[in-house]
C-alpha positions as CSV (number, residue, x, y, z in Angstrom):
1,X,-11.7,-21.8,46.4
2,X,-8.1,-20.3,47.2
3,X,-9.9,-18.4,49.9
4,X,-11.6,-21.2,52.3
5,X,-9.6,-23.0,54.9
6,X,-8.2,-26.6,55.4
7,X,-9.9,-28.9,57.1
8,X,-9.4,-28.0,60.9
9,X,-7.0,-31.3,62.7
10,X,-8.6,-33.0,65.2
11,X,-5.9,-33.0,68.6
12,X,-3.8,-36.1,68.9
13,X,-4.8,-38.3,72.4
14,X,-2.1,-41.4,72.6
15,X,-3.3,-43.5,70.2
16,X,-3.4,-41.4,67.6
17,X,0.1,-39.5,68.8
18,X,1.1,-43.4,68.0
19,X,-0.5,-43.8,64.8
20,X,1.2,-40.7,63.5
21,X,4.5,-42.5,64.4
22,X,3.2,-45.7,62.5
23,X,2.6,-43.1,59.7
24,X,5.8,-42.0,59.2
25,X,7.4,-45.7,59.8
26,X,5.5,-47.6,57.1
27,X,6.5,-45.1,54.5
28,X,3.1,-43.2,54.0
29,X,4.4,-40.1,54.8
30,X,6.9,-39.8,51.5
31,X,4.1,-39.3,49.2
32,X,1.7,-37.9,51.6
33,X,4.0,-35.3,52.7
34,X,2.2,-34.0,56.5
35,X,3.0,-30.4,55.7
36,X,4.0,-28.0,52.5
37,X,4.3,-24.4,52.1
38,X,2.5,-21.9,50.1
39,X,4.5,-19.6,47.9
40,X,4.7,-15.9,47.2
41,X,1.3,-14.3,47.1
42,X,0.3,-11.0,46.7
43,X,-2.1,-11.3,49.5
44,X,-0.5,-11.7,53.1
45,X,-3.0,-14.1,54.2
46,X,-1.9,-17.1,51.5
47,X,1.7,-15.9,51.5
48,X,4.2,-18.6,52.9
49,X,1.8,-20.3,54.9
50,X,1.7,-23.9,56.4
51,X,-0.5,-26.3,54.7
52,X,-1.4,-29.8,56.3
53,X,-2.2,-31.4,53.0
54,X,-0.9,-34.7,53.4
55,X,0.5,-35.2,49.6
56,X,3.0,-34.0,47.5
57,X,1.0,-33.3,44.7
58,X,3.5,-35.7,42.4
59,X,2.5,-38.2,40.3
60,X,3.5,-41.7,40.9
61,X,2.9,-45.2,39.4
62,X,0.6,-46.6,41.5
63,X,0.4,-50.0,39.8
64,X,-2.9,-52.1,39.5
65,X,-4.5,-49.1,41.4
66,X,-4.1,-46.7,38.5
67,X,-7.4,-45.1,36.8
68,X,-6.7,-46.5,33.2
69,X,-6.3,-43.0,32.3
70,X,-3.4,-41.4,30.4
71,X,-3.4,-37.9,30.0
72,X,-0.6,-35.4,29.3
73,X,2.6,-37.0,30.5
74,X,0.7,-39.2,33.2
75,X,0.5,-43.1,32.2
76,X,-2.6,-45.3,32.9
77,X,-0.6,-46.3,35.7
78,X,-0.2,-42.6,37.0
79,X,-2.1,-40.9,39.8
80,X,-1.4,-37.9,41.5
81,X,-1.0,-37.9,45.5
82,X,-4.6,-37.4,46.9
83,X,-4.3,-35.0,49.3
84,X,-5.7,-36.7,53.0
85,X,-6.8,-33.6,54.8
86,X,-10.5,-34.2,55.8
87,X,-9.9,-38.0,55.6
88,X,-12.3,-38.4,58.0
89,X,-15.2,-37.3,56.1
90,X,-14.5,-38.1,52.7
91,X,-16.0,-41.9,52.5
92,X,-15.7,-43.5,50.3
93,X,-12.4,-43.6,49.7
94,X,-9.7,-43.6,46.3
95,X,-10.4,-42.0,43.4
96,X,-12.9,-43.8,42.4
97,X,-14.8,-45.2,45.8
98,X,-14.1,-48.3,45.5
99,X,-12.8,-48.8,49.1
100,X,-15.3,-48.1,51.8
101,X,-12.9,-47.9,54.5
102,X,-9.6,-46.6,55.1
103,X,-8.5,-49.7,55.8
104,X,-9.5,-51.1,51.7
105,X,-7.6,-48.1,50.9
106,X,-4.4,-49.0,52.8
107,X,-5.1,-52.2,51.2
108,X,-5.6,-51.4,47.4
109,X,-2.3,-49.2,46.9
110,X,0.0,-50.7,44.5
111,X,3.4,-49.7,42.1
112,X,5.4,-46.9,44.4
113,X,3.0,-47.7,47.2
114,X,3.3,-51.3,47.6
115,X,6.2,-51.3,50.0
116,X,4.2,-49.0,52.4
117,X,0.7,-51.2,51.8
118,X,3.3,-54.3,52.7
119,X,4.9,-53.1,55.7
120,X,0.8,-52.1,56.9
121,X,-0.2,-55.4,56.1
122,X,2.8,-56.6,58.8
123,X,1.2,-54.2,61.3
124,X,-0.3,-55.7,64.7
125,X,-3.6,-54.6,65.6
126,X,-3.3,-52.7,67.6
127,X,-0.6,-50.5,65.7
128,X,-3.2,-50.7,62.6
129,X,-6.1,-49.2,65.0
130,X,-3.5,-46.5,66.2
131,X,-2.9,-45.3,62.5
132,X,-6.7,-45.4,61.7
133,X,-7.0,-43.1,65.1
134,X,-4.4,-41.0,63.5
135,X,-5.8,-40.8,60.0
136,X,-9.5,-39.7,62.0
137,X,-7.8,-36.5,62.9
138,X,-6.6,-35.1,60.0
């Protein structure tokens, strides 16, 4: 697996140049972090490259959204960051598909993600349509 590639971006046009900005003011983007950074590798090709991941790869308590599941240190309220590259193709959505849009995704995040699902729920329409356009390229 370490050797096939992201999901390719789809360019920004306005809307979705907008809905990136919307993405960063409602919060999603401190737990889905846009970019990281691989580490040291011996092979030149995976070494300190730029990885549009969208996640941090953290757990957080994501509230009545959790799986139920505690394993290790992670509680049944415990989830890791699901990475959103490739959102576009990836219905249906959460861990466990129980959203069928983005939009029930938004919409079912809880604990550490409930200020974020709040301030999209205080969106206009047209700034909720210019996130979606901006969640369809990546």
């Amino acid at each position: 697996m370490q050797w096939l590639g992201a999901p390719p971006r789809l360019p920004l046009n306005v809307s979705s140049a907008a809905g990136r900005n919307v993405f960063q003011a409602i919060g999603c983007a401190i737990c889905h972090v846009p970019v990281m950074f691989t580490g040291p590798n011996r092979s030149a090709s995976l070494r300190n490259k730029e990885v549009w991941l969208y996640s941090d790869l953290l757990l957080h308590d994501m509230g009545t959204l959790g799986d139920g599941i505690a394993q290790g240190t992670a509680d049944v309220r415990d989830m890791k960051t699901a990475p959103l590259w490739g959102l576009r193709a990836s219905a249906p959505y959460l861990h466990d598909g129980r959203a069928a849009t983005v939009d029930e995704a938004i919409k079912a995040h809880d604990g550490e993600a409930k200020a974020s699902k709040d301030r999209y729920l205080k969106l206009t329409r047209q700034q909720v349509q210019q996130l979606l356009d901006f969640l369809g390229t990546i």
